[in-house]
N, C-alpha and C positions, 0 to 999 in steps of 0.2 A: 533776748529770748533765753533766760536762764535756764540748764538742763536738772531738774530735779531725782531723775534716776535712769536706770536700764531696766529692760525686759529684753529677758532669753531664752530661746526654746531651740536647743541642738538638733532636735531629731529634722526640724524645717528648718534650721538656718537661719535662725530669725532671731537677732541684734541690734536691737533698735533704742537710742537714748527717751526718756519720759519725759516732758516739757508740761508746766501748766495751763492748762485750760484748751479748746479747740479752736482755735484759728487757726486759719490754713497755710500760715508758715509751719507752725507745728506739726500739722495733719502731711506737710508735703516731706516734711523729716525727720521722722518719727510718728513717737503715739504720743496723745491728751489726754489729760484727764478728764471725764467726762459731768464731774459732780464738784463745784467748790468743797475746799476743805475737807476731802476726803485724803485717809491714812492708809500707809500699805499695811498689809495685814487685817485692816482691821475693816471690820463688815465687808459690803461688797464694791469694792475698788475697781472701777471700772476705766476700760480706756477705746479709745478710738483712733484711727487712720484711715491711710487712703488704701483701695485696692489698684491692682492693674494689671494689664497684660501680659506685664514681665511679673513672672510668679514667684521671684528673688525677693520684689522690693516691696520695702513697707510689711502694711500685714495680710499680702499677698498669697504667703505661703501657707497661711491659718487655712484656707485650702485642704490642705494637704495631714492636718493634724489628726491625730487619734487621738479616744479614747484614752486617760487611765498615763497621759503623756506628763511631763513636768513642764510647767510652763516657771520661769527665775527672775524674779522682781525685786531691783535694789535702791536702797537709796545713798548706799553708799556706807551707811554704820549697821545697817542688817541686810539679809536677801532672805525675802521672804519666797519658799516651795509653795507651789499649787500645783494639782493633780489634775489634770482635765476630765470633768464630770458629766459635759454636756457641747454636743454641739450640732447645731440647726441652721439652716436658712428660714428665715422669720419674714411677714409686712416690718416696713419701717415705720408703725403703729404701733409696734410691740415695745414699746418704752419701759414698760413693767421691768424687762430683763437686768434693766441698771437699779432697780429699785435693789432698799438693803432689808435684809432677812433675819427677823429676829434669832439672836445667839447660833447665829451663822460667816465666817470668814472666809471671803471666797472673791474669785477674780472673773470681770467680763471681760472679753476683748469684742469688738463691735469692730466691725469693718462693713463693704458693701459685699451684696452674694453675688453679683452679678456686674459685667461692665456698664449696664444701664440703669443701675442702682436701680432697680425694682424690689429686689428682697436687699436685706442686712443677713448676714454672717454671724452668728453667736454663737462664740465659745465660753464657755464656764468652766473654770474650776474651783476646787474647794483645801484653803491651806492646811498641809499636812506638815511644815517643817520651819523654824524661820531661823537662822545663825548669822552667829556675826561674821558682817564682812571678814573684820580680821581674824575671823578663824574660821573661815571656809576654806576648804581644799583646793588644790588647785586645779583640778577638773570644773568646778563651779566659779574660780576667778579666768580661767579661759574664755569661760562661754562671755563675758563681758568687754574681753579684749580685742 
């Protein structure tokens, strides 16, 4: 189970490797991608995980996220910024949310809203920065470490 990148969001604590595709190896450590052959940065790159009790693990803590927050998605030769623009408890109907958006760049994270998976968790946001690995700061290679 090869690890294709990280996502990191400081202000929740949330450090978790990117694996391709959603099987539930992946979903139990880390996030998925939720779309074949989708590129970070580019349209809407979406990803999926587990929720749970413990509000540390996984993408438990999206909870906890505001507005207007920076969410850090890397694959290792760039890390692409997103600003978080949107976040809701949705039906798990709402499939649309992974849909891509014409000349729009921007990131879902899809988790469950509830322990009984009744609703889905949807955060969005929209990239506002992307730099190379090797020349990001080291406030921005912490959050990876």
């Amino acid at each position: 189970m090869p690890i294709i990148g990280g996502i990191a969001i400081h202000n929740v604590k949330l450090s978790l490797p990117i694996y391709n595709g959603l099987d539930n190896t992946s979903l139990l450590s880390g996030a998925g991608t939720m779309k074949p052959d989708q590129q970070m940065g580019k349209r809407n790159y979406a990803l999926a995980s587990h929720s749970a009790k413990d509000k540390t693990i996984l993408f438990s803590p999206l909870e906890f996220i505001s507005l207007k927050e920076k969410i850090y998605v890397t694959d290792l030769k760039n890390i692409y910024i997103y600003q978080v623009s949107f976040k809701e408890k949705v039906d798990p109907l709402r499939v649309e949310v992974i849909d891509d958006i014409p000349n729009k760049n921007m990131i879902t994270l899809v988790t469950c809203g509830d322990l009984a998976a009744v609703t889905r968790l949807i955060v969005q946001g929209t990239l506002i920065d992307t730099v190379e690995f090797k020349n990001a700061n080291q406030y921005i290679h912490s959050l990876f470490s």
